[in-house]
FIKOLZA-1660 file (N, C-alpha, C; in steps of 0.1 Angstrom, whole numbers, plus 5000, padded with zeros to 4 digits):
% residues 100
   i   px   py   pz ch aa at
   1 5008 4988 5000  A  X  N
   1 5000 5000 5000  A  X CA
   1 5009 5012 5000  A  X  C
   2 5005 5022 4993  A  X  N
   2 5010 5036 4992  A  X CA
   2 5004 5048 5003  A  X  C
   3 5003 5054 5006  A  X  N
   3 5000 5063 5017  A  X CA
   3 5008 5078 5008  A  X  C
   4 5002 5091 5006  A  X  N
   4 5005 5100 5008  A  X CA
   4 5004 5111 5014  A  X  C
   5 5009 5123 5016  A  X  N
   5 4999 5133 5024  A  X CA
   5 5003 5145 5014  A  X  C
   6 4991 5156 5016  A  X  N
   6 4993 5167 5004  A  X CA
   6 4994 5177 5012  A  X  C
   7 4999 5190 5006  A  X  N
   7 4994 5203 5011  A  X CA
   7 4985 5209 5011  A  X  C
   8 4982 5220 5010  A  X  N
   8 4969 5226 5006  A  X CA
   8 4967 5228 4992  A  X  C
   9 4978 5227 4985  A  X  N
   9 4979 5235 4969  A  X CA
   9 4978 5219 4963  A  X  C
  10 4977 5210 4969  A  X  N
  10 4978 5195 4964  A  X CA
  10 4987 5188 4961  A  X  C
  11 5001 5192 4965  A  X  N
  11 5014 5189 4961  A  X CA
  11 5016 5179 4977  A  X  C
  12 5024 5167 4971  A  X  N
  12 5029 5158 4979  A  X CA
  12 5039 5162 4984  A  X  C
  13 5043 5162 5001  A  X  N
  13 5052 5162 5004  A  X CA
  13 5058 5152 5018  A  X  C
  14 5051 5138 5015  A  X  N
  14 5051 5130 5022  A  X CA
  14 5048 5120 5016  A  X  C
  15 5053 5105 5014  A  X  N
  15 5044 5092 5010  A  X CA
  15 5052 5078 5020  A  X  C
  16 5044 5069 5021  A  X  N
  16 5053 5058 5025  A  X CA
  16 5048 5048 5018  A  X  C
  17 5053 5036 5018  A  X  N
  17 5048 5022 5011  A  X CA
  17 5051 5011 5021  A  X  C
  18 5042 5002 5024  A  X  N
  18 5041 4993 5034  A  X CA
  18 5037 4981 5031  A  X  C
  19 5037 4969 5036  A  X  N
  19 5034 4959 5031  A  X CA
  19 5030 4948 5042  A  X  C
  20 5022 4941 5044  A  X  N
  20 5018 4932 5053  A  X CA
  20 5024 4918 5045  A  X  C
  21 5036 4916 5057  A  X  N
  21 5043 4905 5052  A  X CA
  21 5044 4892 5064  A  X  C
  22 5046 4876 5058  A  X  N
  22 5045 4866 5071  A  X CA
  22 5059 4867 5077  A  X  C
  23 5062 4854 5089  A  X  N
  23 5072 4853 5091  A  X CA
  23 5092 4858 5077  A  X  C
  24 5084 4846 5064  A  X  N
  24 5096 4847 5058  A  X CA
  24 5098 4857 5050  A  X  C
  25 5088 4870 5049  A  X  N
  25 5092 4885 5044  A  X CA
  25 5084 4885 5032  A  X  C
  26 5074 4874 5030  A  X  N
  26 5069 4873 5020  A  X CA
  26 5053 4881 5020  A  X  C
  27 5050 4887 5010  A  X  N
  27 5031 4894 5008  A  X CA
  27 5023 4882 5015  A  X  C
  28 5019 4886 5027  A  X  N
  28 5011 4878 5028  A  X CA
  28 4994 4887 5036  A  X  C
  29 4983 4888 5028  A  X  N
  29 4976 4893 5036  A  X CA
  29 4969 4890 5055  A  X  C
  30 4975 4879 5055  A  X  N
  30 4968 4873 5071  A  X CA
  30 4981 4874 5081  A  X  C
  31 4993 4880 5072  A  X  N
  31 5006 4880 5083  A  X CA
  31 5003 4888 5093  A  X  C
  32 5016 4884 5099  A  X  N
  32 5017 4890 5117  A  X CA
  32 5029 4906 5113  A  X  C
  33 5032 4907 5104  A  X  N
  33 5040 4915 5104  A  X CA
  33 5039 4929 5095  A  X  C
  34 5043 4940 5098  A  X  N
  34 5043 4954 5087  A  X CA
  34 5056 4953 5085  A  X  C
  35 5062 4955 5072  A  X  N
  35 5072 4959 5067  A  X CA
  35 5067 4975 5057  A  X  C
  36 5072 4987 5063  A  X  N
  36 5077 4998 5059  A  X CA
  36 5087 4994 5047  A  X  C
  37 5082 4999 5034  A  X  N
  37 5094 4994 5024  A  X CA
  37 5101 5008 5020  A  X  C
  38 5093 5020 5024  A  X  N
  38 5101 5030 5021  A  X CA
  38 5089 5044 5021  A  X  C
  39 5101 5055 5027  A  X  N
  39 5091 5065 5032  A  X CA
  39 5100 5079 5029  A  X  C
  40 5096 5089 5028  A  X  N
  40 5101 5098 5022  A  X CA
  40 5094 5111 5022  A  X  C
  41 5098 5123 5035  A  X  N
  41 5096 5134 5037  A  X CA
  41 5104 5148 5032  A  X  C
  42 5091 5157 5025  A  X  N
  42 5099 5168 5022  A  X CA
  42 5106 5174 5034  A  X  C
  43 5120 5182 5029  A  X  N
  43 5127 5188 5043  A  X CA
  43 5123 5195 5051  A  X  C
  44 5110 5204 5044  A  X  N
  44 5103 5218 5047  A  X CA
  44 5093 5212 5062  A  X  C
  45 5089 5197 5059  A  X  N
  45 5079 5194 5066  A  X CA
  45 5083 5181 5075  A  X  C
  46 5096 5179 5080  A  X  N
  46 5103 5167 5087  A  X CA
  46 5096 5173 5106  A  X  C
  47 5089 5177 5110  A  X  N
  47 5090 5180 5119  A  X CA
  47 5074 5183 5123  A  X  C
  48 5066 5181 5113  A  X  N
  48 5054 5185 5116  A  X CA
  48 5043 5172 5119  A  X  C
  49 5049 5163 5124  A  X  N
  49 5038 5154 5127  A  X CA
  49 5036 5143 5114  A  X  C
  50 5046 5142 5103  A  X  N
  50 5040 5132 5094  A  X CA
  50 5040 5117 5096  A  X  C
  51 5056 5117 5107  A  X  N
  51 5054 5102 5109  A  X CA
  51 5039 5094 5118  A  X  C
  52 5043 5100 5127  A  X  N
  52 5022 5101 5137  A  X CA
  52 5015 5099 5127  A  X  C
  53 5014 5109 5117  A  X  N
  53 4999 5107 5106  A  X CA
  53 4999 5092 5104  A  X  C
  54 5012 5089 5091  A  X  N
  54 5012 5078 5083  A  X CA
  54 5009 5065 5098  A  X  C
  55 5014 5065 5111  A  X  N
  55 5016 5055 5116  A  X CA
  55 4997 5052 5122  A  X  C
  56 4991 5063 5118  A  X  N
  56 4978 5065 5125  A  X CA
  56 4969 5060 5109  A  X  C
  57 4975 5061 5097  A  X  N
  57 4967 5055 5085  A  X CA
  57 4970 5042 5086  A  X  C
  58 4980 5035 5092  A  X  N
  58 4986 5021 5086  A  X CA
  58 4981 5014 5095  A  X  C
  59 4983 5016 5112  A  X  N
  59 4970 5008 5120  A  X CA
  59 4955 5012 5123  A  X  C
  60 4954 5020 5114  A  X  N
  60 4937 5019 5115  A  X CA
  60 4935 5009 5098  A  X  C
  61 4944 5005 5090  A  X  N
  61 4935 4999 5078  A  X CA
  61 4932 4984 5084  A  X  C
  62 4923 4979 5078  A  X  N
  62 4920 4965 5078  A  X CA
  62 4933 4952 5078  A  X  C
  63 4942 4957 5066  A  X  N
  63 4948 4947 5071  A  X CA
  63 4959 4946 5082  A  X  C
  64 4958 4952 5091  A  X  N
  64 4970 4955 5099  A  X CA
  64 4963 4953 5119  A  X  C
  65 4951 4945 5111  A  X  N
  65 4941 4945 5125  A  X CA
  65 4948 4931 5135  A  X  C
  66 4954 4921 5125  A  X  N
  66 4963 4908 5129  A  X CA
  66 4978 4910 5133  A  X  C
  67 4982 4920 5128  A  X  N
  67 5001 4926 5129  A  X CA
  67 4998 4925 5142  A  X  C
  68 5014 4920 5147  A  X  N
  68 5024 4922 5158  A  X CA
  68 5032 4931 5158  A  X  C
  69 5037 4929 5147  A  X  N
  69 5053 4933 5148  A  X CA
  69 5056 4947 5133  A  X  C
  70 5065 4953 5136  A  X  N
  70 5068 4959 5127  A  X CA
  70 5084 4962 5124  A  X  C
  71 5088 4963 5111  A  X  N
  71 5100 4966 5108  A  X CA
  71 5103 4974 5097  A  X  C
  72 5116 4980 5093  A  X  N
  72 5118 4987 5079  A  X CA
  72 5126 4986 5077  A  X  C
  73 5131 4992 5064  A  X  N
  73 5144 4991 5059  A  X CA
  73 5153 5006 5063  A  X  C
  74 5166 5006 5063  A  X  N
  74 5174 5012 5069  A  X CA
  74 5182 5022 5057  A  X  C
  75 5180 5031 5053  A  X  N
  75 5183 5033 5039  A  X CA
  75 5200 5042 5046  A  X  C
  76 5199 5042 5056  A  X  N
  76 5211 5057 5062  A  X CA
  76 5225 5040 5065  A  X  C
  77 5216 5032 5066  A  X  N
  77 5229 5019 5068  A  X CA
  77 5229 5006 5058  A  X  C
  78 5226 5008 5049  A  X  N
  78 5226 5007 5032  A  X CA
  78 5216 4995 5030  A  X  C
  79 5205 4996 5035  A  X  N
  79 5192 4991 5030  A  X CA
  79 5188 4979 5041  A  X  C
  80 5199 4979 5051  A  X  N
  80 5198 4967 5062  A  X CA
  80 5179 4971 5071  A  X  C
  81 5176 4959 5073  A  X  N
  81 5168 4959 5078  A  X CA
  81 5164 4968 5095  A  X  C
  82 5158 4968 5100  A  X  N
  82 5156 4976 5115  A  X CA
  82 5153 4964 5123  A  X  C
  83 5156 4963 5136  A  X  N
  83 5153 4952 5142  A  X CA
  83 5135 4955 5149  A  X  C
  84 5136 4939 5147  A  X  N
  84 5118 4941 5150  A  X CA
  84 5111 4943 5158  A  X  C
  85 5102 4953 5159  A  X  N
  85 5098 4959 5171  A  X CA
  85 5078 4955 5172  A  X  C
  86 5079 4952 5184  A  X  N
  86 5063 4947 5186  A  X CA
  86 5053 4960 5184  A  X  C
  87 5044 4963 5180  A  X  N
  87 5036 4970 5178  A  X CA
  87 5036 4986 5191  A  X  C
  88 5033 4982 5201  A  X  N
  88 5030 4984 5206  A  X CA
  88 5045 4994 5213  A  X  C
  89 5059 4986 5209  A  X  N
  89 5070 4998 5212  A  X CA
  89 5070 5005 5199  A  X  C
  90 5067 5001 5189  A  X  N
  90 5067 5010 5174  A  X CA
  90 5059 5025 5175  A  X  C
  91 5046 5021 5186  A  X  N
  91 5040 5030 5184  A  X CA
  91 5043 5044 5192  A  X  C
  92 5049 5036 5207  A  X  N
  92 5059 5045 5216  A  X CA
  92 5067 5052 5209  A  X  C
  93 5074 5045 5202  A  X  N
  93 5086 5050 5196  A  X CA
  93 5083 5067 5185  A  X  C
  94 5075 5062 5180  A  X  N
  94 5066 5075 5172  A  X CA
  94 5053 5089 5173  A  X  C
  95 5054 5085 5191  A  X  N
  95 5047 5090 5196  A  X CA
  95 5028 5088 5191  A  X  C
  96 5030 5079 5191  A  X  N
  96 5015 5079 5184  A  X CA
  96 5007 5079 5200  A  X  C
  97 4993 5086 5198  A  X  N
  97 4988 5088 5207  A  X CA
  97 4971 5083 5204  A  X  C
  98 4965 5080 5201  A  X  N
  98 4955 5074 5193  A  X CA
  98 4954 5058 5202  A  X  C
  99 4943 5052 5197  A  X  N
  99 4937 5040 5200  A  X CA
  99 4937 5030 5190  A  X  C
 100 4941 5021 5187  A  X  N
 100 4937 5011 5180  A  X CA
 100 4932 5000 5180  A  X  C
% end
């Protein structure tokens, strides 16, 4: 799934791409896991609340009502993966404040 966010003028300056994957990293819609495959904030707007948004679109969708766990890729330490974090510190970690 794609996720964007716009401004007022309709210009994108935010998207992520996510995937609901099983144990072996594979698409699977009934998996336990979110893999973040890649995310991408304008510089103007790194500070305004986008990661909260997107993490507030990805567990309220349908398929993400079964996830555990979540992880991403590391693009600052050359595509290595992030170690996996249960939901529930992901969400700490991002300050999400919401209910799911």
């Amino acid at each position: 799934m794609i996720f964007n966010l716009k401004n007022e003028d309709g210009y994108v300056y935010a998207y992520i791409e996510w995937q609901v994957v099983n144990e072996k990293g594979l698409v699977d819609d009934v998996g336990k896991y979110v893999h973040i495959v890649n995310m991408w904030v304008h510089p103007d707007h790194r500070n305004n609340g986008c990661i909260t948004n997107f993490t507030e679109l990805i567990f309220q969708h349908n398929l993400t009502r079964q996830c555990e766990f979540v992880y991403y890729n590391r693009s600052k330490y050359n595509g290595r993966k992030s170690p996996v974090f249960p939901i529930y510190k992901f969400l700490k970690k991002t300050r999400y404040r919401g209910v799911l």
